[in-house]
Backbone as CSV, one residue per row, in Angstrom:
resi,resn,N_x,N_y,N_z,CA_x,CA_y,CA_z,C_x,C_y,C_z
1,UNK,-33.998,53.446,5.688,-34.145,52.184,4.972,-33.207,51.143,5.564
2,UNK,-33.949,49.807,5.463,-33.080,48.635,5.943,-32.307,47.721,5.248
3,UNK,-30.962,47.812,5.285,-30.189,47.100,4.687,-29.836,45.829,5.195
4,UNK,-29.597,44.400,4.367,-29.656,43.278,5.044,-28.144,42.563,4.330
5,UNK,-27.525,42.593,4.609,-26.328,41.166,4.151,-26.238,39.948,4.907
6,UNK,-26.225,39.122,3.879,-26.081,37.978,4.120,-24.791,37.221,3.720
7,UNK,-23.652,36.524,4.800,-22.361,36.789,4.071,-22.275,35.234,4.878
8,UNK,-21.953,33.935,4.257,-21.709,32.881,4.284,-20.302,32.854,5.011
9,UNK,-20.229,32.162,6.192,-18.940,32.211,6.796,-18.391,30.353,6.593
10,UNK,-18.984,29.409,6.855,-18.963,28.375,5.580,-19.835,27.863,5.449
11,UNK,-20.190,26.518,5.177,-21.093,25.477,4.152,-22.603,25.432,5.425
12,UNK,-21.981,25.298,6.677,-22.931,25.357,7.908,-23.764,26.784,8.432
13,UNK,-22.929,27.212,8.048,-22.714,28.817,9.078,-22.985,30.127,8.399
14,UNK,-23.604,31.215,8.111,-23.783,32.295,7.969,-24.152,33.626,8.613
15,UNK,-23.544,34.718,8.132,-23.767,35.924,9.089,-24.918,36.597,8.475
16,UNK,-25.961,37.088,9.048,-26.791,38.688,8.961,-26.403,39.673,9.366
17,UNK,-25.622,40.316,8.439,-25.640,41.654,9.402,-26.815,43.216,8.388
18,UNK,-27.394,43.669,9.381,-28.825,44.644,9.507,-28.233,45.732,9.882
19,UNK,-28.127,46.728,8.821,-27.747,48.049,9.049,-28.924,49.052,8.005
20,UNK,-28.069,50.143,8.226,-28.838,51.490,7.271,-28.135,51.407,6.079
21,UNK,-27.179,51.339,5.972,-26.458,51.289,5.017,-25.714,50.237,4.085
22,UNK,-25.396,49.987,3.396,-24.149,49.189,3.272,-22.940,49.970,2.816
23,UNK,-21.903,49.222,2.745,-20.382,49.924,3.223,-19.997,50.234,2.054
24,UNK,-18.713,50.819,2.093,-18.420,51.433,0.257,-17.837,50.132,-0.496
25,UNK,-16.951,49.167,0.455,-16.634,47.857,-0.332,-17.618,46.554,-0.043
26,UNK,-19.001,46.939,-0.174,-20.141,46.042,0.149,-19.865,44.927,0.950
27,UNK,-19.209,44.486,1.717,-18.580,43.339,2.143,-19.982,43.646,4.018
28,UNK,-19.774,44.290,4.205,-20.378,44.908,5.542,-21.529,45.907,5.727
29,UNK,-22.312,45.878,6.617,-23.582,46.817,6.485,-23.101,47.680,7.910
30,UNK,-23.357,49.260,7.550,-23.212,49.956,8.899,-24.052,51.075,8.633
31,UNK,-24.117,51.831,10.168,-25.272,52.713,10.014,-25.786,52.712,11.167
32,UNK,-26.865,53.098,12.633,-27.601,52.714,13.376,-29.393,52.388,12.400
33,UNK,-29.223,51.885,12.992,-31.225,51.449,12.549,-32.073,50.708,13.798
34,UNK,-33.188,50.995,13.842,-33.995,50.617,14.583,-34.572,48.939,14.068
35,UNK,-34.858,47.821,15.267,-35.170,46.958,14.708,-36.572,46.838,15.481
36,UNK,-37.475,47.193,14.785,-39.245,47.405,15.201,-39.886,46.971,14.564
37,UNK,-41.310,46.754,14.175,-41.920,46.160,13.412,-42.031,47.016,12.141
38,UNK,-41.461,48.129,11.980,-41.608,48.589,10.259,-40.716,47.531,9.372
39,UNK,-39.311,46.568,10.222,-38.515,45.977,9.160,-38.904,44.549,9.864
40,UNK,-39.340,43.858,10.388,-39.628,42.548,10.673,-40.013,41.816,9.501
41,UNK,-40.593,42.090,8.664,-40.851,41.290,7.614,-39.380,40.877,6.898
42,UNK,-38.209,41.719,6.447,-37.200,42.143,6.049,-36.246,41.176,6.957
43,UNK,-36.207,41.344,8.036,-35.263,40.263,8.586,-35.960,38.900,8.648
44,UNK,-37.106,38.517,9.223,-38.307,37.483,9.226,-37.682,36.832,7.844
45,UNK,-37.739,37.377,6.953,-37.644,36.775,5.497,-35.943,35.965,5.592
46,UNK,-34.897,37.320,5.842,-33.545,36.688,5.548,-33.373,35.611,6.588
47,UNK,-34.099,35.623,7.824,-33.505,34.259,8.426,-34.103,33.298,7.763
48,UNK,-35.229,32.836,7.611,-36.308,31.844,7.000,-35.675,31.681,5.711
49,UNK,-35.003,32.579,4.575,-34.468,32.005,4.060,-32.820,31.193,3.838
50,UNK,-32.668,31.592,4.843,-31.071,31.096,5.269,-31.236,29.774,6.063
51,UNK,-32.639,29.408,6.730,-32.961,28.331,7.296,-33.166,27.222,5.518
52,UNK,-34.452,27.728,5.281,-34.738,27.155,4.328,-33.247,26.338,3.345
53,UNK,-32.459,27.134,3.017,-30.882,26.892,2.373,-30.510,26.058,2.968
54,UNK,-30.916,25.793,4.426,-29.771,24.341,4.820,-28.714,25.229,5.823
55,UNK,-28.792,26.120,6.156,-27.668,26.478,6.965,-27.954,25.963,8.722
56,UNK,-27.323,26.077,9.404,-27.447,25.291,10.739,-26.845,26.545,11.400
57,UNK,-26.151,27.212,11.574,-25.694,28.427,12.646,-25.878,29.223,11.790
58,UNK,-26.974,30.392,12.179,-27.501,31.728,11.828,-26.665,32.767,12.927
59,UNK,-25.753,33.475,12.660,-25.518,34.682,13.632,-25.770,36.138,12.899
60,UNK,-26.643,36.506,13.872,-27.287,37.676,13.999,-26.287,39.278,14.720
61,UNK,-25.697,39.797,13.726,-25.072,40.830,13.896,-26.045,41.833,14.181
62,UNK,-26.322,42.191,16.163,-26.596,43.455,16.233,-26.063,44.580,16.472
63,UNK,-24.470,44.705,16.221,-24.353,45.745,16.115,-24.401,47.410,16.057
64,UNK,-25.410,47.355,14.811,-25.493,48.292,14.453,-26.896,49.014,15.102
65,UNK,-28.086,48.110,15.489,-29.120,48.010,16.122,-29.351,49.166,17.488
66,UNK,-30.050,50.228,17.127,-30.204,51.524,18.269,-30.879,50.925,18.979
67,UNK,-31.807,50.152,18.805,-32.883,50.106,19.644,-33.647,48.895,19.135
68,UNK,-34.494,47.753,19.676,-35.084,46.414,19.659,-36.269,46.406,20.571
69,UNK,-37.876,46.820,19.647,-38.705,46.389,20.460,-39.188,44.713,20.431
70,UNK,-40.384,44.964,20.922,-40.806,43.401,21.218,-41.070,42.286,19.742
71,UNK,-41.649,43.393,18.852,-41.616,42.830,17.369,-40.122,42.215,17.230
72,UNK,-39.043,42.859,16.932,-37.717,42.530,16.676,-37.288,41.077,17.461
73,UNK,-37.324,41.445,18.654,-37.458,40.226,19.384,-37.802,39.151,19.323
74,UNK,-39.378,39.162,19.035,-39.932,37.855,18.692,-39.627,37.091,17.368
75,UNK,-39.293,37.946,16.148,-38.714,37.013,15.019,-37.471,36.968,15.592
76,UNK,-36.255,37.385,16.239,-35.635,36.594,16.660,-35.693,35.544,17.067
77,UNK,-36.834,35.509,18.462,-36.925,34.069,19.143,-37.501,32.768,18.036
78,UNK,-38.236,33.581,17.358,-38.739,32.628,15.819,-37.867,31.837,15.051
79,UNK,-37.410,32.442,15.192,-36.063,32.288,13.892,-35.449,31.275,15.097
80,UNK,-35.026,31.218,16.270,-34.334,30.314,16.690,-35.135,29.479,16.917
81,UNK,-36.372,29.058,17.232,-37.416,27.937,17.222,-37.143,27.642,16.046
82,UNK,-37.224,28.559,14.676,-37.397,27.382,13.196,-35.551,26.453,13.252
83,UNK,-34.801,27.421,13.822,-33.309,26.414,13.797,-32.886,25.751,14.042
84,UNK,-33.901,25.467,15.143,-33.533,24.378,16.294,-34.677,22.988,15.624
85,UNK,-35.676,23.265,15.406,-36.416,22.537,14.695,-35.927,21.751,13.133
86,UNK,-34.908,22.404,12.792,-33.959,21.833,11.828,-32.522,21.075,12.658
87,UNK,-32.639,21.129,13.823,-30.939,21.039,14.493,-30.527,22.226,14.320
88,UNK,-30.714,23.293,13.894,-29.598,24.560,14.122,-29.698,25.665,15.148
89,UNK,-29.456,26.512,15.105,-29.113,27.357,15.998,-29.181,28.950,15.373
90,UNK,-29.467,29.576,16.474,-30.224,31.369,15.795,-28.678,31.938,17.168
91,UNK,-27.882,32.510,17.067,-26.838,33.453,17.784,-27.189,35.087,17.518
92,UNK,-27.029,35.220,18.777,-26.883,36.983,18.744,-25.472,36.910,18.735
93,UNK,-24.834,38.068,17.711,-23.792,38.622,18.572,-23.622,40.110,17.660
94,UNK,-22.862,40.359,18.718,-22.258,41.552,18.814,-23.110,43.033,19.208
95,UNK,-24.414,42.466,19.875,-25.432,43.480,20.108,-25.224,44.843,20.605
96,UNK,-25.722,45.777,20.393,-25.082,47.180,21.070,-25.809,47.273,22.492
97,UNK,-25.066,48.748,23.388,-25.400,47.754,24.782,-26.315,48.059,25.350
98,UNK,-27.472,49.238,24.387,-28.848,48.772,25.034,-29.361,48.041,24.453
99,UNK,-29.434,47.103,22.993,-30.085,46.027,23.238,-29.527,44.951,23.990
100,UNK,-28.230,44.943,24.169,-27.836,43.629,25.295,-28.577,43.797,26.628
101,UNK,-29.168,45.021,26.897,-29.781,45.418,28.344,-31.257,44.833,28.436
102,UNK,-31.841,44.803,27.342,-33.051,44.554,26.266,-33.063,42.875,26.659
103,UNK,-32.272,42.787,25.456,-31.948,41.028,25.966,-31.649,40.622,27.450
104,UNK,-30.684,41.225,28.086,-30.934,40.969,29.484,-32.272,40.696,30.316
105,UNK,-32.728,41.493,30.134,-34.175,42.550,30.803,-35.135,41.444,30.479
106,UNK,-35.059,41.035,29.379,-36.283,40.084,28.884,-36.307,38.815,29.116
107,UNK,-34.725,38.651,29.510,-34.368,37.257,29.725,-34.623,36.097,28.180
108,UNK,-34.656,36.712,27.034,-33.871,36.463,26.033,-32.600,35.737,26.027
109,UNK,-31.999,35.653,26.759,-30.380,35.543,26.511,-30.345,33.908,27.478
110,UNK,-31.418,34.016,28.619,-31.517,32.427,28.014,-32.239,31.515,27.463
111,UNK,-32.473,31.930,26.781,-33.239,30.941,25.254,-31.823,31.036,24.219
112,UNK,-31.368,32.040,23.899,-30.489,32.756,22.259,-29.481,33.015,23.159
113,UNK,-28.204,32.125,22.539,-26.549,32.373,22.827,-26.449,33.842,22.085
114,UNK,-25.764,34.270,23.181,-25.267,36.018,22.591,-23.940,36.193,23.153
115,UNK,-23.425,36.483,21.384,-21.709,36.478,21.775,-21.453,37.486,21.174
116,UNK,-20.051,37.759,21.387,-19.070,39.151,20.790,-17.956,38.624,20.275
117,UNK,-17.743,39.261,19.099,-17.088,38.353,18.231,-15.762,39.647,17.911
């Protein structure tokens, strides 16, 4: 199962972080999970609604993320088309390092800033 937090870093800015779990002091989600089209709807939703809210920098904690097919991907790239279409911005960071290979590979990374935080 896919766990989603959404944790306001300020008035502009908010984190997703997408795990299996969430943590024992809920503050953080951990776990490996796959990001494929069984949970695309599930993240699809939390960015769109974090757009919708008015936020302008979305960062996308992949972390925890085993593995990112092409589904996963593309609501990413989505999600940064709807941000930018507001003025904002969709960030990867902290991806694990086969999806950074993923993102490499696809050439993802130049469209979507991907940082390590």
């Amino acid at each position: 199962m896919m766990e989603i937090l959404k944790i306001p870093i300020d008035e502009k800015t908010i984190k997703i972080e997408i795990g299996s779990s969430i943590s024992q002091d809920k503050k953080s989600v951990v776990g490996p999970i796959e990001l494929d089209m069984r949970y695309i709807t599930n993240v699809s939703t939390a960015i769109n609604d974090v757009i919708e809210e008015g936020k302008k920098i979305i960062k996308v904690n992949l972390s925890n993320i085993s593995y990112i097919d092409s589904w996963g991907l593309g609501i990413l790239c989505e999600g940064h088309k709807r941000a930018q279409q507001r003025n904002g911005a969709l960030m990867i960071i902290n991806p694990s390092q086969i999806v950074t290979r993923i993102i490499n590979m696809t050439k993802i990374s130049s469209r979507i800033q991907v940082v390590t935080e």
